[in-house]
C-alpha positions as CSV (number, residue, x, y, z in Angstrom):
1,X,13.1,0.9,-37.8
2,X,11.1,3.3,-35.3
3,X,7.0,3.9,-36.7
4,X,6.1,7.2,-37.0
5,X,3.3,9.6,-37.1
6,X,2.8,9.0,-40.5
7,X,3.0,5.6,-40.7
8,X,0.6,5.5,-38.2
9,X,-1.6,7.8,-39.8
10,X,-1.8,6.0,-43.0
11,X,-2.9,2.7,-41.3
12,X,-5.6,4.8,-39.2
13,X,-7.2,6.6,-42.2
14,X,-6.3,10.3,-40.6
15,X,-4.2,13.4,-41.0
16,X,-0.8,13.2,-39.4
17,X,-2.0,16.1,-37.1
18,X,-4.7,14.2,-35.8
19,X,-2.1,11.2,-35.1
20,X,-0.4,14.0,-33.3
21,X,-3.0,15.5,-31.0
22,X,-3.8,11.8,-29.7
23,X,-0.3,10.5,-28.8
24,X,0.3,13.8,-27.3
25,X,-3.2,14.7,-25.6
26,X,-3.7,17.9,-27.6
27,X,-7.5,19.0,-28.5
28,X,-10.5,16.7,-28.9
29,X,-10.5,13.8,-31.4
30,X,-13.7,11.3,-31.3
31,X,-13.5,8.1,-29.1
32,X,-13.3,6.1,-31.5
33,X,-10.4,8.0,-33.4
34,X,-8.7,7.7,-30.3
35,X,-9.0,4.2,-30.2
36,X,-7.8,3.0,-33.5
37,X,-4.5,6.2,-33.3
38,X,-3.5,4.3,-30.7
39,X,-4.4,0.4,-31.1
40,X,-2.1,0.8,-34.3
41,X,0.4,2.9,-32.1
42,X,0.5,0.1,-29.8
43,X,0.9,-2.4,-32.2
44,X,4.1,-0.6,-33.9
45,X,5.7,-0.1,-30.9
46,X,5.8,3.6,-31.7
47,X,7.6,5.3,-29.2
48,X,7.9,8.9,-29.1
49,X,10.5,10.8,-28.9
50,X,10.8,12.0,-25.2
51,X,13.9,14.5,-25.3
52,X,11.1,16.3,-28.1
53,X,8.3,16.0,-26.0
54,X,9.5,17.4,-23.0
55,X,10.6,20.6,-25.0
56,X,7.0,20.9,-26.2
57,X,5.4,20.4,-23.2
58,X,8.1,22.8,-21.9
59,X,6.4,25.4,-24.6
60,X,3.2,24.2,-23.7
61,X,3.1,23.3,-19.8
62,X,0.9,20.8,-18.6
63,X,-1.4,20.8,-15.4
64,X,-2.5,18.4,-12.9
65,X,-5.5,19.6,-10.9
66,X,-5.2,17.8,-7.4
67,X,-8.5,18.1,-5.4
68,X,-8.5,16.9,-1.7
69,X,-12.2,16.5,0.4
70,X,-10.7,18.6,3.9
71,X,-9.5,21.8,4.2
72,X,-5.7,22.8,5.0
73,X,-6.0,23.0,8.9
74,X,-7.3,19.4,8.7
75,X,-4.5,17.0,10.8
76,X,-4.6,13.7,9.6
77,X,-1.4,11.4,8.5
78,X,-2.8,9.6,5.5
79,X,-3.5,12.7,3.7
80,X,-0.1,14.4,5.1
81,X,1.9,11.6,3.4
82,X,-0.4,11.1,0.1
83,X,0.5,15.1,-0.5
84,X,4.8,13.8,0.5
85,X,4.1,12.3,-2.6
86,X,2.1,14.2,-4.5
87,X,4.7,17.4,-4.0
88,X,7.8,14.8,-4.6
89,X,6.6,13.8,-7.5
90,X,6.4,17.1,-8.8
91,X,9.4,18.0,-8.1
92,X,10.8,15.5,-10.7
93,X,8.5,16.1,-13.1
94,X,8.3,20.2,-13.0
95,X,11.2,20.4,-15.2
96,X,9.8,19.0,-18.2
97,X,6.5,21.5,-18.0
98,X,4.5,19.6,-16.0
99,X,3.1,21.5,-12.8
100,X,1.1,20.0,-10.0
101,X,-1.7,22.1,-8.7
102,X,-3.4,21.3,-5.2
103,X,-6.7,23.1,-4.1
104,X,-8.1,22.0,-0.5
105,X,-11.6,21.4,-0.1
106,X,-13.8,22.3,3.4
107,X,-14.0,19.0,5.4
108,X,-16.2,16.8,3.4
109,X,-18.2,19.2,2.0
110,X,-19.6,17.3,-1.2
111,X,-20.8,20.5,-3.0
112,X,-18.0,22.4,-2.6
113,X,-15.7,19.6,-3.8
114,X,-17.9,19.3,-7.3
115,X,-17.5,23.2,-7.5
116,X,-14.0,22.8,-7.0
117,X,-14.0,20.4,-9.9
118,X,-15.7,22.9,-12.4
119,X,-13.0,25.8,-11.3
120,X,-10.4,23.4,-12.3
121,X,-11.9,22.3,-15.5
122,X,-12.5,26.2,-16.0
123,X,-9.1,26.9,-15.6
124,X,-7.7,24.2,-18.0
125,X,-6.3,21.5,-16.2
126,X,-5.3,18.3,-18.6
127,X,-5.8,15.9,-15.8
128,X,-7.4,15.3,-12.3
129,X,-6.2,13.9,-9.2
130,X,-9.2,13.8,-6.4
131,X,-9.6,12.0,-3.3
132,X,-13.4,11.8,-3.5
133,X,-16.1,12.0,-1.6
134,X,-18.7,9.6,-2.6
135,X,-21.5,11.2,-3.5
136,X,-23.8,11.6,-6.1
137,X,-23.2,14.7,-6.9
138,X,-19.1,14.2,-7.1
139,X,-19.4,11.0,-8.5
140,X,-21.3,12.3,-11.9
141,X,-18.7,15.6,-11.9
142,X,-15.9,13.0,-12.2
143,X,-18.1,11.1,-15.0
144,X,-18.9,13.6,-17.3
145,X,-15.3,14.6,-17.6
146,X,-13.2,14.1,-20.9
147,X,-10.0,14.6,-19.4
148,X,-8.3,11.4,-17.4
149,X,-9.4,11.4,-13.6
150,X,-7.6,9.7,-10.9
151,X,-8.9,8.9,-7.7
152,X,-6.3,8.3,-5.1
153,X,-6.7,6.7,-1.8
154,X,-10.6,6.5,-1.7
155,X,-12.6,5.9,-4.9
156,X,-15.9,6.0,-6.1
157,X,-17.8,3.0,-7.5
158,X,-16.4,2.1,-11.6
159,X,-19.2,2.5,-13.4
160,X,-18.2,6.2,-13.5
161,X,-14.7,6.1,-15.8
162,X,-11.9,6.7,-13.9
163,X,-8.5,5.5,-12.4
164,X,-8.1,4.3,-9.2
165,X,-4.4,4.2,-7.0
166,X,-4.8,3.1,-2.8
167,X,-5.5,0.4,-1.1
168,X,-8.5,-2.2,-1.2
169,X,-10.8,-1.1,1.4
170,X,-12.3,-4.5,1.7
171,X,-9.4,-5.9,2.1
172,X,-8.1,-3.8,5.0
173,X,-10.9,-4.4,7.1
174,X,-9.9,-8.2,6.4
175,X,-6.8,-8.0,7.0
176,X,-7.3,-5.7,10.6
177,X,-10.2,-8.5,11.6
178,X,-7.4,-11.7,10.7
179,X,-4.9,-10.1,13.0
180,X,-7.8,-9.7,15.8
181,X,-8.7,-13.4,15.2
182,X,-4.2,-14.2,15.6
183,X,-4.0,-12.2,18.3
184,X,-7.1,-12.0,20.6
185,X,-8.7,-15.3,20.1
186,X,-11.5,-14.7,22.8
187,X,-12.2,-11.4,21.3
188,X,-15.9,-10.7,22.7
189,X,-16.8,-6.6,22.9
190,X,-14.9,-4.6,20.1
191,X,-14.6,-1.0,19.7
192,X,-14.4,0.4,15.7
193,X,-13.2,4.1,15.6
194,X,-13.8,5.2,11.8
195,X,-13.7,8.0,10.2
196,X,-16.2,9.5,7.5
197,X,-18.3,7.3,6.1
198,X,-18.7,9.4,3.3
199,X,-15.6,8.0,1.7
200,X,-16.3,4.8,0.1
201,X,-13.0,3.6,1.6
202,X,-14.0,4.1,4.9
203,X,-17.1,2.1,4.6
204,X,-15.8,-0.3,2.5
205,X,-13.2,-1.0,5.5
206,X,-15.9,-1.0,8.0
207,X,-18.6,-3.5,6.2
208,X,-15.9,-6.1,5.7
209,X,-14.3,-5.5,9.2
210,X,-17.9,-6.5,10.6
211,X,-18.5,-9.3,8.6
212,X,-15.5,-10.7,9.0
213,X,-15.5,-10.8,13.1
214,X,-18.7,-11.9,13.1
215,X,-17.0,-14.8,10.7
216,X,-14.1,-15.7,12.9
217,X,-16.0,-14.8,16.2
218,X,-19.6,-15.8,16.2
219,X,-22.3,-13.5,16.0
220,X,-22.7,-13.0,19.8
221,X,-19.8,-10.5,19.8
222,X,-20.3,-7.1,20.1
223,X,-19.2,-4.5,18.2
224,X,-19.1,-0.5,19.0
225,X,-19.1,1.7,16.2
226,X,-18.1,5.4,16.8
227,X,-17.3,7.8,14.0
228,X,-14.5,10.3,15.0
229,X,-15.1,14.1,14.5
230,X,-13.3,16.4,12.2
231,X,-11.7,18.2,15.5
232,X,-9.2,16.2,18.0
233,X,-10.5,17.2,20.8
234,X,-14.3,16.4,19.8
235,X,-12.6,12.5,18.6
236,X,-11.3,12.6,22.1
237,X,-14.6,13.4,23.9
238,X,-16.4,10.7,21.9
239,X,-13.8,7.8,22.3
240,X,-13.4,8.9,25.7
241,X,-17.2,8.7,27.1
242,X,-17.3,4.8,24.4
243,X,-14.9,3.6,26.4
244,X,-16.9,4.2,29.7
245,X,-19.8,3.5,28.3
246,X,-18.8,0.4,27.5
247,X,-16.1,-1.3,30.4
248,X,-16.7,-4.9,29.2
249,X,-14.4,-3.7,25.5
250,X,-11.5,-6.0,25.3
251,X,-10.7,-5.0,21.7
252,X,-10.1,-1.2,20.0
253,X,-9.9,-1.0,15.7
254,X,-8.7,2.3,14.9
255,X,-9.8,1.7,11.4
256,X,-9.1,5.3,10.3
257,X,-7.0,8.5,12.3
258,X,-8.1,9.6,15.3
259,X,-5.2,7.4,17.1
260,X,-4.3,10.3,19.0
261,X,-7.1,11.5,20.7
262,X,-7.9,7.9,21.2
263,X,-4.8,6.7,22.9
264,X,-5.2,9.8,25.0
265,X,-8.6,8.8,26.0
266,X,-7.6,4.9,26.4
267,X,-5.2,6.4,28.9
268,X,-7.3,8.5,30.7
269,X,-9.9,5.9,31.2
270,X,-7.9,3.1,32.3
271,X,-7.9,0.8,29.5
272,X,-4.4,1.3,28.7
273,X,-2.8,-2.3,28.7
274,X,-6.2,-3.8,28.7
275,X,-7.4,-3.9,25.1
276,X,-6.1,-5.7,21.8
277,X,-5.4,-2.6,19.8
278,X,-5.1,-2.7,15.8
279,X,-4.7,0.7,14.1
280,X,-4.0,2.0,10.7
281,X,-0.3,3.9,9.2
282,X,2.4,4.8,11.2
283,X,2.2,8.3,12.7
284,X,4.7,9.0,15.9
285,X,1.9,7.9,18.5
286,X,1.4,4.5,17.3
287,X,4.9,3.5,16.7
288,X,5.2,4.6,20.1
289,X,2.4,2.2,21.1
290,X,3.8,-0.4,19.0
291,X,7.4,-0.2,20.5
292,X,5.7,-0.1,24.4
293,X,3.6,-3.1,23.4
294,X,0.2,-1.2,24.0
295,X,-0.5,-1.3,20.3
296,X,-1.1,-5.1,18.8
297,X,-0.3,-4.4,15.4
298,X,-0.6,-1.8,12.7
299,X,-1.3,-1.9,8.7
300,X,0.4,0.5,6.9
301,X,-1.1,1.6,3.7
302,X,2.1,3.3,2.3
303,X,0.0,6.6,1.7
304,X,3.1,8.4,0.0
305,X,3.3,5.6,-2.6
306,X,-0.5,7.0,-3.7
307,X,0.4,10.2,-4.2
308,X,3.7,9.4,-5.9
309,X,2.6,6.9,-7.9
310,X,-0.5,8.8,-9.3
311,X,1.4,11.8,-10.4
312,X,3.9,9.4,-12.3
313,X,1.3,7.5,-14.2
314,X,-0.1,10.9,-15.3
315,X,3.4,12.1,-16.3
316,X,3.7,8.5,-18.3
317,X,0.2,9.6,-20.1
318,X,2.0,12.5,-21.1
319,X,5.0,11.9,-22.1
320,X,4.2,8.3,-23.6
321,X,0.2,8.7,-24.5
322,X,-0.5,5.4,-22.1
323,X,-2.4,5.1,-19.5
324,X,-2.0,2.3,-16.9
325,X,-3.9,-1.2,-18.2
326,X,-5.8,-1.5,-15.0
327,X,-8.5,1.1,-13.8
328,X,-7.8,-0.5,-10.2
329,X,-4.1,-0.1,-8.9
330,X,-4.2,-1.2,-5.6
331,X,-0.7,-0.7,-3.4
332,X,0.2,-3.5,-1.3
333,X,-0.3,-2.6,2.4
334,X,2.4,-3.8,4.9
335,X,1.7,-4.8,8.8
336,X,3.7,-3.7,11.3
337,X,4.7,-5.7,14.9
338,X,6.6,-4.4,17.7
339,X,9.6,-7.0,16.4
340,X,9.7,-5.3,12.8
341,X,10.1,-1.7,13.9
């Protein structure tokens, strides 16, 4: 036989209405409330009724704030395809009175992204998806919320409570520096193009891409560190005048965007067919490098699956009242030769 509310309530020592606004995230119950509602939930095996809920949410729609760190003319293909997945997922889920709402922020602007987080909260939002930029003043928005917050495809560091769904940052520099060391076994003078370092992810890549080459390399190899600009063209300058700067580079990570301004500059330079080139996702340009054999290899981080994934977990939470078990979700990343295309 199915538990109830009021079984459960019994065995918790509250009213049936305060069983009710923790199974279904409605109102503010204490943490430790919380807790035992739905330790003893979990324990029956209640299981709500979902054809009920999603009238009630109907009646009462739910919304999921999505915060992003650029603004909308930003080009970059991770973001593109975590927001594929984002609106997808949305699409499924509309129906049953849950709606997605996305506000763009201005290009790594910390202070605008923690005002964008008090709008939100201001205008009632039950949940928040952000990819964050790691600073001080973002990270403590995100921990003084009461609502849950995911961060999706860069994080913050987990002493501030939160969700996590992307890839391992560490472990993608890893990963880019053990197909170097397959690949390009004299590797001697390598170029790192990286994006923001204001994203833990991006720095997270970088630190373990360095210590890594300098593992499998020695410490007598030299590595080139250029952070791309927000603007193409600027990312092309600054690749561009690296690469002549530097015409002993036998190696190029594009640890993060810029590909396209940078196989431009490659190009224009002469290095084309010259370096070991590892990149990051799949937009047109590098499949086109992969399939001409100019690009090595390339790790795909199966950005959409972020998005997606994020916004379903969420819709779980409120449908079900359960969040996810790990505060880390980390999505396999896939690597990509000119054989598997």
């Amino acid at each position: 036989m199915a538990a109830t509310i009021k079984q459960i309530a019994e065995l918790a020592g509250v009213s049936n209405g305060t069983v009710d606004r923790v199974l279904h995230n409605r109102g503010k119950v204490k943490p430790e409330v919380e807790k035992r509602v739905r330790s003893i939930a979990q324990a029956l095996d209640y299981r709500p009724n979902l054809l009920a809920k999603s009238l009630v949410m109907q009646r009462n729609p739910i919304t999921i704030g999505v915060i992003l760190h650029v603004d909308s003319t930003f080009s970059n293909y991770t973001i593109q395809k975590v927001l594929e997945g984002i609106k997808a997922a949305s699409e499924e889920i509309e129906k049953f009175g849950t709606r997605v709402k996305v506000e763009y922020g201005q290009n790594f602007d910390s202070e605008y992204q923690a005002e964008l987080i008090d709008k939100m909260v201001s205008e009632g939002i039950q949940a928040l998806v952000i990819m964050p930029i790691n600073s001080r003043q973002v990270r403590e928005k995100i921990g003084s919320l009461d609502i849950p917050v995911f961060c999706v495809t860069n994080d913050i560091p987990k002493e501030y409570p939160h969700y996590f769904v992307g890839i391992d940052g560490n472990k993608i520099g890893e990963i880019a520096a053990g197909l170097f060391r397959m690949i390009h076994k004299d590797l001697k003078y390598v170029g790192i193009v990286t994006a923001s370092q204001s994203l833990m992810g991006n720095s997270q890549r970088l630190q373990a891409f360095q210590e890594r080459i300098r593992e499998y390399f020695g410490s007598d190899v030299t590595q080139v560190v250029l952070e791309a600009a927000n603007d193409d063209f600027v990312s092309y300058q600054k690749i561009y005048q690296m690469l002549l700067d530097n015409p002993r580079m036998d190696s190029l990570f594009f640890m993060s965007g810029a590909a396209e301004s940078g196989m431009r500059a490659i190009e224009e330079t002469g290095f084309l067919g010259k370096l070991c080139i590892i990149t990051i996702d799949t937009p047109s340009v590098i499949r086109k490098g992969l399939l001409d054999g100019t690009i090595s290899a390339t790790i795909d981080q199966r950005a959409y699956t972020h998005g997606y994934q994020t916004i379903r977990y969420l819709f779980d939470y409120f449908t079900n009242g359960v969040l996810p078990e790990q505060k880390q979700i980390y999505i396999d990343s896939d690597i990509l030769i000119r054989e598997s295309m």
